[in-house]
Backbone bond lengths (Angstrom), bond angles and torsions (degrees), N, CA, C in turn:
res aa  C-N    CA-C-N  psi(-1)  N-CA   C-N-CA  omega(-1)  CA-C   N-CA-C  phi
1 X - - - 1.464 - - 1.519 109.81 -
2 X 1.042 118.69 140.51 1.344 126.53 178.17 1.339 110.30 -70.43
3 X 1.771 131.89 144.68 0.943 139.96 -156.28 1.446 108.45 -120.01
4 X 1.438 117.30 114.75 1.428 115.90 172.26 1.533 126.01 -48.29
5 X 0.949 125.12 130.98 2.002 143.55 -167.40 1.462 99.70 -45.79
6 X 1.541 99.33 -47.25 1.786 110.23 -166.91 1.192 103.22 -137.99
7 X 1.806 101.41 142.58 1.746 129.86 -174.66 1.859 103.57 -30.20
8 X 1.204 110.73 167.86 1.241 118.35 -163.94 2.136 94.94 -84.16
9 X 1.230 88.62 -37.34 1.907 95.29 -172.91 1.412 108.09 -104.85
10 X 1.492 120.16 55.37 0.889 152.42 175.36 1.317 103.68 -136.81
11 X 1.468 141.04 -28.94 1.259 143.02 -160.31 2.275 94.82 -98.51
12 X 1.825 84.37 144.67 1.450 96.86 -179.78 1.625 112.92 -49.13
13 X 1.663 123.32 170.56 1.070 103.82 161.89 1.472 125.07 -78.71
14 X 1.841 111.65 147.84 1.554 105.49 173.26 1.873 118.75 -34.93
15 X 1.014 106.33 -55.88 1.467 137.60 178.65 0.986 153.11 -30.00
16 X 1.565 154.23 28.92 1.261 146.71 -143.05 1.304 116.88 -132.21
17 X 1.442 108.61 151.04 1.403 125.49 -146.26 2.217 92.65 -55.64
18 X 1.464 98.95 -34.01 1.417 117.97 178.41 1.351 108.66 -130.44
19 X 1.279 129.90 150.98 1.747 154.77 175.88 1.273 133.90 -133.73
20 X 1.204 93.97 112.18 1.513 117.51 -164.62 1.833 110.00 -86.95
21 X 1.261 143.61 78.96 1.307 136.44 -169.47 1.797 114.21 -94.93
22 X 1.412 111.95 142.84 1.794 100.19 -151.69 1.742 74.51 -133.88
23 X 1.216 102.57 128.55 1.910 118.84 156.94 1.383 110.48 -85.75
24 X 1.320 91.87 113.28 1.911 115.86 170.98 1.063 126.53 -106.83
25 X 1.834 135.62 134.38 1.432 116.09 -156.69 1.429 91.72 -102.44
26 X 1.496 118.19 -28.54 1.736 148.87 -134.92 1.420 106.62 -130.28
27 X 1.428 111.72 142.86 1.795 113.71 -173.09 1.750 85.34 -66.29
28 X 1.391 126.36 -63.07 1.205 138.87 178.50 1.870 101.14 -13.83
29 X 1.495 109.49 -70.41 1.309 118.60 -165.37 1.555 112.51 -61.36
30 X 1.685 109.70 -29.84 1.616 121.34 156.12 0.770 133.46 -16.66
31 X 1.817 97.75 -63.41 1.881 120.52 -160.26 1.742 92.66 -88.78
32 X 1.022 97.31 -46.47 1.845 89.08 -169.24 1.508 99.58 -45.75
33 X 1.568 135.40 -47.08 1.221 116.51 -117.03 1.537 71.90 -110.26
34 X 1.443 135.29 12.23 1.134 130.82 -151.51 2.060 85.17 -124.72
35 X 1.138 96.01 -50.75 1.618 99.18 166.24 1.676 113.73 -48.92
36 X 1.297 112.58 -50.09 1.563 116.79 -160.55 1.601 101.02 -73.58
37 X 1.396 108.64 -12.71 1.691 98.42 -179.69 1.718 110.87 112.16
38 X 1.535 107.59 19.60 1.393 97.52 -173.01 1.906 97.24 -70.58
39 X 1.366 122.37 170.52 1.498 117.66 136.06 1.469 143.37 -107.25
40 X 0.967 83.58 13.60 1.788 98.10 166.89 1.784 117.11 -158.52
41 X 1.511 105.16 -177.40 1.449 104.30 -164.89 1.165 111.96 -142.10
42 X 1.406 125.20 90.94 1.609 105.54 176.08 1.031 103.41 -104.25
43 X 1.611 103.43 133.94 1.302 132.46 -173.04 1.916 131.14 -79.92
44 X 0.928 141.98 176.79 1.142 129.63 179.45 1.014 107.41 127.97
45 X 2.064 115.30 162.29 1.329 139.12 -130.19 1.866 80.93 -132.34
46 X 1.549 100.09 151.50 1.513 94.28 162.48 1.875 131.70 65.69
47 X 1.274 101.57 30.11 1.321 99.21 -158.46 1.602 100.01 -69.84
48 X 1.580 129.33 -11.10 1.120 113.51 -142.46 2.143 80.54 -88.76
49 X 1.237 108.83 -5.78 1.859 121.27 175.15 1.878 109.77 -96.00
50 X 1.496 96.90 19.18 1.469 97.99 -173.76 1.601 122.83 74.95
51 X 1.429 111.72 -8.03 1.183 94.11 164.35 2.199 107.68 124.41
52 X 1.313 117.26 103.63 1.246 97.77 178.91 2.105 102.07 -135.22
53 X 1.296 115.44 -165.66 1.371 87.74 -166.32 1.352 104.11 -110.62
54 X 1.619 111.85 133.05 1.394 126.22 -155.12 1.508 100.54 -60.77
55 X 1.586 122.31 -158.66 1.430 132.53 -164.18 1.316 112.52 -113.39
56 X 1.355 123.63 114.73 1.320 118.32 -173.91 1.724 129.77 -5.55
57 X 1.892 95.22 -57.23 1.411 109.31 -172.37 1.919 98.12 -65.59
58 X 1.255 122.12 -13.29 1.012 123.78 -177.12 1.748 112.49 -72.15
59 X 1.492 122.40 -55.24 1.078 146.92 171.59 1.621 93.50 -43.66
60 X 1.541 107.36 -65.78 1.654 108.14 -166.95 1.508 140.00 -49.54
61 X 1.700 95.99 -31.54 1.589 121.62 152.52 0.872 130.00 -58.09
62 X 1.411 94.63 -32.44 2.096 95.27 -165.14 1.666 89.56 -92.49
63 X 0.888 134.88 -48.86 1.808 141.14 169.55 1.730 112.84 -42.12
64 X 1.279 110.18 -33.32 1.310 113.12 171.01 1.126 126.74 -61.60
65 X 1.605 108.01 -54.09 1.609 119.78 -156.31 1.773 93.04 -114.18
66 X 1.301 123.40 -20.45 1.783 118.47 -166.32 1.884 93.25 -88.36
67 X 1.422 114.56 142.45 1.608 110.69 175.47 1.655 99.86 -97.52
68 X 1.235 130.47 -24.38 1.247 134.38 -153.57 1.170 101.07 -74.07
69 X 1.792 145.48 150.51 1.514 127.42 119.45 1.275 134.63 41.08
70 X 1.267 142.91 86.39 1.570 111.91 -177.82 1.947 106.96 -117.95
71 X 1.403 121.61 107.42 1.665 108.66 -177.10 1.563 94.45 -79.92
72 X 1.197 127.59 145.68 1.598 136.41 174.13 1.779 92.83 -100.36
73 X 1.602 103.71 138.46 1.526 111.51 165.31 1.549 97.44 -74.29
74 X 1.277 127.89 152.18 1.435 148.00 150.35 1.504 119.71 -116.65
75 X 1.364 101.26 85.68 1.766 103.86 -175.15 1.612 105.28 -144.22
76 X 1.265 127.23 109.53 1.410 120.16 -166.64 1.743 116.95 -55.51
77 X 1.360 96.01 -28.61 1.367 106.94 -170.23 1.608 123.00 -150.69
78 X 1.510 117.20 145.84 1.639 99.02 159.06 1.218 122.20 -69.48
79 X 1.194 116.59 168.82 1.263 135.11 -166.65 1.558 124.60 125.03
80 X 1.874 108.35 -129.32 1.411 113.88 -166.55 1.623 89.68 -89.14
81 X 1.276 118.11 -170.43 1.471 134.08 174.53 1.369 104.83 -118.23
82 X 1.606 129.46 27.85 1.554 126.14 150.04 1.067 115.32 -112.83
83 X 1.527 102.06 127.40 1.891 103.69 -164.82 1.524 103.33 -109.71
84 X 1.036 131.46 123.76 1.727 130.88 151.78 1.539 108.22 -23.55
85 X 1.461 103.12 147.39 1.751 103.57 161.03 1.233 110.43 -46.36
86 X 1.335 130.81 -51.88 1.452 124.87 -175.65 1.553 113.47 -47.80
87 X 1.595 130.20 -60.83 1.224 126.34 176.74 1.882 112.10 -68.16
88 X 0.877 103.52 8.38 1.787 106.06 -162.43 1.573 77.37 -113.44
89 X 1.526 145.11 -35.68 1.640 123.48 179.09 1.681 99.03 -95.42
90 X 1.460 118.13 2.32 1.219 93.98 170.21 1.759 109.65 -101.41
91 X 1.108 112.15 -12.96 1.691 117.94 160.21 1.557 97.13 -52.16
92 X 1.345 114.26 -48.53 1.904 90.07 -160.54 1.374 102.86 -71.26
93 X 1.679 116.96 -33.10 1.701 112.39 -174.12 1.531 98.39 -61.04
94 X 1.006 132.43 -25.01 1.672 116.01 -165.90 1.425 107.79 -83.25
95 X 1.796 110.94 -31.21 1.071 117.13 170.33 1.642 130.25 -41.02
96 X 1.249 85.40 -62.00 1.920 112.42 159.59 1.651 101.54 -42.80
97 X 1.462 114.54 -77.15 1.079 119.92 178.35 1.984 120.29 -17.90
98 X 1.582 112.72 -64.94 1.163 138.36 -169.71 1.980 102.32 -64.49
99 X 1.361 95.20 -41.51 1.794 94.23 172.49 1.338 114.71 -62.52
100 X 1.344 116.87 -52.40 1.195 108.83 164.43 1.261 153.05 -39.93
101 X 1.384 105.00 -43.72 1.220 127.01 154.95 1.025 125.53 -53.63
102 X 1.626 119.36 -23.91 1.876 111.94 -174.84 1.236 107.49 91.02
103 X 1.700 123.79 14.21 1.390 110.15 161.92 1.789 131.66 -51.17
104 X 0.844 121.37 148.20 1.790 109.10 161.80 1.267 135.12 -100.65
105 X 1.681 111.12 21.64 1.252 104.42 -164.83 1.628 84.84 -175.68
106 X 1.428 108.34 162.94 1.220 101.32 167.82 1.959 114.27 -154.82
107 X 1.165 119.31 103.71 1.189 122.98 -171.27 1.868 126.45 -79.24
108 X 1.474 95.14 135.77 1.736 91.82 -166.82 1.258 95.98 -154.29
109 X 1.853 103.43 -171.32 1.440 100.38 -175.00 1.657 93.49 -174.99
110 X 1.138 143.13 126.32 1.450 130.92 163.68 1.269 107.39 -130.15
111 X 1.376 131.76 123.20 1.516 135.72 149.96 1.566 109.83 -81.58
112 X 1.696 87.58 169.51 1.560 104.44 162.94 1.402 121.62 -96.74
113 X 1.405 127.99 165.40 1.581 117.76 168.38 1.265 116.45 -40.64
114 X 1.208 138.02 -19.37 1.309 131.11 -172.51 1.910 109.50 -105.35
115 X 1.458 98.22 12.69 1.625 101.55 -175.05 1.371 120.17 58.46
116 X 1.855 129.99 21.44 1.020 101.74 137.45 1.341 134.86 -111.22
117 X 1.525 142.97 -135.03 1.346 122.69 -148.11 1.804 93.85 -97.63
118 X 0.814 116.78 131.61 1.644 117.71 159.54 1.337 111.81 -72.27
119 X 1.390 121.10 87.04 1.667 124.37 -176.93 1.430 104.62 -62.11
120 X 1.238 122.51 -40.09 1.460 119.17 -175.34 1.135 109.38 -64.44
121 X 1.247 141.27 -65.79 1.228 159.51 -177.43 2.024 112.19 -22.17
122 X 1.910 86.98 -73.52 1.010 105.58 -177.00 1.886 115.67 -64.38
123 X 1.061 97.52 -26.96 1.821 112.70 -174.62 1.938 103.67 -77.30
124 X 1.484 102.97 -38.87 1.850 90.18 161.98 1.591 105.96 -66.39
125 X 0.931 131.06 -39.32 1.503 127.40 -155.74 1.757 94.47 -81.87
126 X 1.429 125.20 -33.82 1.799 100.66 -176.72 1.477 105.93 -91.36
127 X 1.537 111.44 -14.83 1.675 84.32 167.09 1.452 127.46 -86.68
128 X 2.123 106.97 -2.77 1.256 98.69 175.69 1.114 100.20 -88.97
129 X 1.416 148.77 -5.64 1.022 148.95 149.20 1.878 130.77 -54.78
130 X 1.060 128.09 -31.22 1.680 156.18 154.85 1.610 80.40 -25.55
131 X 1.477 103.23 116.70 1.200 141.85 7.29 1.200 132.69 -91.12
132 X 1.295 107.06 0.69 1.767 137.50 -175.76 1.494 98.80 -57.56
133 X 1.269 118.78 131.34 1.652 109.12 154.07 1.474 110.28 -77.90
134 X 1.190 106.94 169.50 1.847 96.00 177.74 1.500 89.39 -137.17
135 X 1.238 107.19 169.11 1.730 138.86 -142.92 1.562 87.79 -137.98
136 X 1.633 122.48 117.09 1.539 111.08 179.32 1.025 105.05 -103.26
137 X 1.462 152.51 107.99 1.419 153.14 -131.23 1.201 94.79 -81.14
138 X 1.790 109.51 -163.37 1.636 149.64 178.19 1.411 97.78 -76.81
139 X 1.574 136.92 -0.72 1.101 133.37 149.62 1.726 127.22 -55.18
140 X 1.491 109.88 -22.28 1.243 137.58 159.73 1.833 111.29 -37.26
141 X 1.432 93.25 -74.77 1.431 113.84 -169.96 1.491 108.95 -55.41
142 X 1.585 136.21 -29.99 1.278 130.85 130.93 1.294 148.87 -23.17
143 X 1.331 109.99 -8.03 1.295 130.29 -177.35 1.608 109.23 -85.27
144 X 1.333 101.15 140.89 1.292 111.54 173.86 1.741 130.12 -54.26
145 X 1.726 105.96 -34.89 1.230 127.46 -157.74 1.426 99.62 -158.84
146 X 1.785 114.00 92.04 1.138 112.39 -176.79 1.639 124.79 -64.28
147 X 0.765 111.96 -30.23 1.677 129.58 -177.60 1.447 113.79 -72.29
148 X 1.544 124.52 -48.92 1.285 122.37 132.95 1.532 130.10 -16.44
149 X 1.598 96.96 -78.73 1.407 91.59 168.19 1.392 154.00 -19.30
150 X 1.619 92.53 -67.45 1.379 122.30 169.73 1.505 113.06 -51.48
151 X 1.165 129.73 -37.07 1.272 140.84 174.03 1.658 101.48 -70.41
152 X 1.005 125.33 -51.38 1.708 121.74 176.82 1.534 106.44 -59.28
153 X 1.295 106.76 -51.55 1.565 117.18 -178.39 2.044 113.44 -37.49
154 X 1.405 91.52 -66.53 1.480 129.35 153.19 1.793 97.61 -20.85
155 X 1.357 102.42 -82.26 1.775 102.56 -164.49 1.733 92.02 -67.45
156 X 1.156 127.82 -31.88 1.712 105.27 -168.35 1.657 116.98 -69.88
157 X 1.572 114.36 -9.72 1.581 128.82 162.99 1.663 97.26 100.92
158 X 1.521 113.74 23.05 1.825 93.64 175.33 1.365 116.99 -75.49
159 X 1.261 144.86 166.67 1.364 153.68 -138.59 1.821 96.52 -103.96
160 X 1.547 102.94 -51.61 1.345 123.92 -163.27 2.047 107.43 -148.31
161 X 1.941 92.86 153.13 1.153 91.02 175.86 1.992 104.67 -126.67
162 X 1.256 100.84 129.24 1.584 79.68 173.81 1.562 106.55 -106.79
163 X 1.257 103.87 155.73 1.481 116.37 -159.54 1.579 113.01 -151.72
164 X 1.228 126.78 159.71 1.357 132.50 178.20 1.582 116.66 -145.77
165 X 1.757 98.18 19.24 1.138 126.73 147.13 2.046 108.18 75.46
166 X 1.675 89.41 48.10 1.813 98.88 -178.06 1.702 96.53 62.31
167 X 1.140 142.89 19.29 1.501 122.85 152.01 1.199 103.16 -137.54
168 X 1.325 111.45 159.57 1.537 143.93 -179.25 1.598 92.56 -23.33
169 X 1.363 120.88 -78.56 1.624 119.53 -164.88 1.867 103.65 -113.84
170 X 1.084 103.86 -176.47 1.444 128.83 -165.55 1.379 105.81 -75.79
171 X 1.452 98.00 -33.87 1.603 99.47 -153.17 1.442 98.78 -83.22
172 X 1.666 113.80 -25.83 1.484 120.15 -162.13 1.735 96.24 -78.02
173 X 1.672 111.71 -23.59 1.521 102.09 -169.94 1.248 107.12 -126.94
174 X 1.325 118.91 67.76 1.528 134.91 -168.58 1.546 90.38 -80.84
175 X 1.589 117.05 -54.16 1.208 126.42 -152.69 2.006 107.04 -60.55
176 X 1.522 93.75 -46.42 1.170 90.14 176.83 1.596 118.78 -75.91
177 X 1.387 115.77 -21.18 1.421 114.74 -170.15 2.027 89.40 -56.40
178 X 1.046 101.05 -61.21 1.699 97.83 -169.93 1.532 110.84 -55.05
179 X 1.387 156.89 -0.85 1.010 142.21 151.64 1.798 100.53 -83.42
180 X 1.030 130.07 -31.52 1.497 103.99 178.82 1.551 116.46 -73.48
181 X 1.474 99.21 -27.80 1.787 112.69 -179.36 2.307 92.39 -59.21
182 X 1.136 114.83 -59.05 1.285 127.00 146.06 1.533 120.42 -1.50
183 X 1.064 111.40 -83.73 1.703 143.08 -167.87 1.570 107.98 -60.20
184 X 1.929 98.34 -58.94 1.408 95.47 167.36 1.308 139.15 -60.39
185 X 1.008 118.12 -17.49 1.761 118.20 167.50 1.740 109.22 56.52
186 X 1.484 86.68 38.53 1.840 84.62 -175.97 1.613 113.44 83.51
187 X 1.350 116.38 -45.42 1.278 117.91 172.46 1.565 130.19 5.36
188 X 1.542 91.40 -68.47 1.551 110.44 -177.20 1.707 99.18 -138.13
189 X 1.079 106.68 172.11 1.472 119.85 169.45 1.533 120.29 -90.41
190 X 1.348 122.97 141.34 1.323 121.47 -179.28 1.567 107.26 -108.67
191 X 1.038 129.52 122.82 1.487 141.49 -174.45 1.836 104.06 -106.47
192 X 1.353 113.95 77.30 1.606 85.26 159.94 1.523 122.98 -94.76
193 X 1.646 79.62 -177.72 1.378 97.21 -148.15 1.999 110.01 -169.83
194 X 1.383 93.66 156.64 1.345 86.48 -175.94 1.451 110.06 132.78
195 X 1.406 144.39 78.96 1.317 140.84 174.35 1.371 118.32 66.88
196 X 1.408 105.17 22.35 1.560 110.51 170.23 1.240 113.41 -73.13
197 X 1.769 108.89 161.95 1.698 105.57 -174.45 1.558 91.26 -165.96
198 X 1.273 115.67 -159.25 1.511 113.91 175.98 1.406 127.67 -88.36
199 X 1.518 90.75 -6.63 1.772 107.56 -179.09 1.249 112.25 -68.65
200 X 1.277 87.34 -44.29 1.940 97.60 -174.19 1.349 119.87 -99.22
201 X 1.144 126.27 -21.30 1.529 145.89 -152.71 1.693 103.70 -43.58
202 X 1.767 92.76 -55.74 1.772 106.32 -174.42 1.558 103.83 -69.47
203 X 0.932 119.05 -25.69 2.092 115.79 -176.88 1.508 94.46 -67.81
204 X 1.782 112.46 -66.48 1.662 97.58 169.90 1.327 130.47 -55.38
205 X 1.270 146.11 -39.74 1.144 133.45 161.57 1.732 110.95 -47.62
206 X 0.950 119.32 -64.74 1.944 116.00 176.33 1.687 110.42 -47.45
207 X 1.275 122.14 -13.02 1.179 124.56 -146.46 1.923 95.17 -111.26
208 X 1.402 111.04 -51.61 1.159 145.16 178.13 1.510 129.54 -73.71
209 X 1.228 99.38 -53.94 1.530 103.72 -165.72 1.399 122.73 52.20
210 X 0.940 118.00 23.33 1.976 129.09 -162.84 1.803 83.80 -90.40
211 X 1.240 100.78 159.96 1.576 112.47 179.43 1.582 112.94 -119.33
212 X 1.239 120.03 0.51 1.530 129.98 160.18 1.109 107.25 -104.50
213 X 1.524 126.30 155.67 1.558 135.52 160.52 1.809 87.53 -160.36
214 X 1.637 81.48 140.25 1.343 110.24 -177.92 1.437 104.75 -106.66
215 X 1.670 145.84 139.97 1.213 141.47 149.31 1.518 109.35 -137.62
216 X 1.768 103.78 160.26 1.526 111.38 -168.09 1.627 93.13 -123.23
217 X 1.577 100.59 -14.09 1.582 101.32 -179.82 1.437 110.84 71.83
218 X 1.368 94.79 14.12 1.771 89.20 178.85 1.736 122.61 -73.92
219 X 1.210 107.23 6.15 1.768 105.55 -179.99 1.157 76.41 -105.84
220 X 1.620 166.13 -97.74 0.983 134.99 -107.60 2.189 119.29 -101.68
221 X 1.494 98.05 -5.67 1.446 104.77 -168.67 1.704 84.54 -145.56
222 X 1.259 111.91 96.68 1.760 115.58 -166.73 1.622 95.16 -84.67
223 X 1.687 115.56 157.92 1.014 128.18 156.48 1.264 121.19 -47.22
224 X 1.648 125.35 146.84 0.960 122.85 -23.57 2.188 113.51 -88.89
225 X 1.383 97.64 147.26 1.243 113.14 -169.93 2.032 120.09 -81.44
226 X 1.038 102.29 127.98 1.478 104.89 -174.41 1.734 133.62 -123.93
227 X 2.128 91.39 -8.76 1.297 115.15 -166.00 1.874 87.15 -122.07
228 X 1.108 120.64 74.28 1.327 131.42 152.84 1.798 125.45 -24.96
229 X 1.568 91.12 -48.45 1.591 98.33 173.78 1.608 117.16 -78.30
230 X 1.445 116.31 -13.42 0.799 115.88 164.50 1.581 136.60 -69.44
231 X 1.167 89.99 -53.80 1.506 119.74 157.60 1.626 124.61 -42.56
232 X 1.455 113.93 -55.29 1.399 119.46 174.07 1.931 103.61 -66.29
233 X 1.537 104.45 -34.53 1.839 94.21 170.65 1.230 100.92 -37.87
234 X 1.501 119.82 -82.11 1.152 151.85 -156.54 1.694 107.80 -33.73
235 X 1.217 113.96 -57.40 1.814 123.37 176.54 1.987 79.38 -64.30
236 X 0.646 113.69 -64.50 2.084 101.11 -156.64 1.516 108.40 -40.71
237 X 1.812 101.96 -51.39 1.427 83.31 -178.97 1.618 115.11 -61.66
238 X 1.027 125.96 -18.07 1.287 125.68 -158.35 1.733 104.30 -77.21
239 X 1.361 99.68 -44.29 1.341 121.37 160.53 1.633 136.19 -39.59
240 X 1.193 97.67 -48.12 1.648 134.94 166.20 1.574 91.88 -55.46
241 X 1.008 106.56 -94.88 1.586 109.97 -166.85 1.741 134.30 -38.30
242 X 1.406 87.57 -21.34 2.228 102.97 179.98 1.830 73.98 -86.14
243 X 1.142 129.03 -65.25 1.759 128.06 -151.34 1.661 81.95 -48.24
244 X 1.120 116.64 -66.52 1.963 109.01 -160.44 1.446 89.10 -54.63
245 X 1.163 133.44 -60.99 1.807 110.18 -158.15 1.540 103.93 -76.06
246 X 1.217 136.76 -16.92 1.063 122.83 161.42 1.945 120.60 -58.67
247 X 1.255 109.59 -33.79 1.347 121.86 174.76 1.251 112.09 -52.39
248 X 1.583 121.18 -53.38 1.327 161.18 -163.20 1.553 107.53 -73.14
249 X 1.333 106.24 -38.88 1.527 91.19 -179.67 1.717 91.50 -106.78
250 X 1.044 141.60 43.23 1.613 136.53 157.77 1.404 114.31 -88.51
């Protein structure tokens, strides 16, 4: 297993009153988003294809030198969210793969032909995944019947769901994000997410009340990225703004 850079109580707390999570394709995009104040890291190759799961040596860098959190995507490919047996045993090798590495989390998502959740599917993959929590992606928002869903999601044992609430961005499905935040009863965690930035960030938080938000910063610093400092701005303000409402609601 790959060995973290720095002591274990040296690392931030898991914890905060609010959570800020930043998608990184690049060790580079890591450190920035890790500088700007993100608290976690989901990792992954290809974002400008939504996202597939980067290369071991990729994971191993970013685990070396990043102190924060890191969830790894596990998705063989872009595209749909129904995988052949073939891509469905190479999800579990990556799985393996990602433990090794010292991931902390591990993000996935499997439907059926008919787009809803494959409980079976996904339920071998988080206990071969255990001790990892897993993160059930924007494969979610594909679903026919979100509320349904969430309940399958629920029985397959994932930790968290991130969502942007069946539309394109966060901001458009605020309304629904709060009935699943609702629905879950604590159950699971709700992560939105979805084209957030600093423009909008405070409407979803007023809108939401959810205590995760996920951003890739892709509306305001588009794929692919080359200005790092720009980028790490970009997570701070985002950063900035959960710290004030966290202040705010004490």
């Amino acid at each position: 297993m790959a060995t973290r850079r720095f002591p274990l109580a040296q690392l931030p707390p898991m914890k905060k009153s609010l959570l800020l999570e930043i998608c990184a394709e690049t060790l580079d995009a890591a450190l920035a988003a890790e500088r700007g104040g993100a608290d976690r890291i989901e990792l992954c190759e290809n974002l400008r294809e939504g996202g597939v799961t980067p290369t071991a040596e990729l994971m191993r860098a970013v685990r070396w030198q990043v102190q924060i959190p890191i969830f790894v995507m596990i998705r063989p490919r872009a595209g749909d969210f129904c995988y052949s047996e073939t891509e469905f045993d190479q999800m579990k090798g990556e799985i393996g793969i990602a433990k090794s590495a010292g991931m902390d989390g591990a993000v996935f998502g499997i439907l059926k032909g008919d787009s809803t959740v494959d409980v079976q599917r996904n339920s071998e993959l988080v206990n071969l995944a255990r001790p990892l929590p897993v993160t059930f992606h924007r494969a979610f928002d594909e679903t026919p019947n979100l509320l349904a869903a969430l309940e399958d999601v629920i029985t397959a044992g994932a930790a968290r769901i991130l969502t942007s609430g069946g539309k394109p961005h966060a901001e458009q499905g605020t309304s629904t994000i709060v009935k699943l935040i609702g629905a879950s009863r604590s159950r699971i965690g709700i992560l939105a997410g979805g084209g957030i930035s600093a423009a909008n960030l405070e409407n979803i938080l007023q809108a939401t009340h959810a205590r995760e938000y996920h951003s890739g910063l892709s509306t305001t610093i588009p794929y692919p990225r080359s200005d790092n400092g720009k980028f790490e701005a970009g997570v701070k303000r985002l950063a900035e703004i959960l710290k004030q409402r966290s202040r705010d609601d004490r």
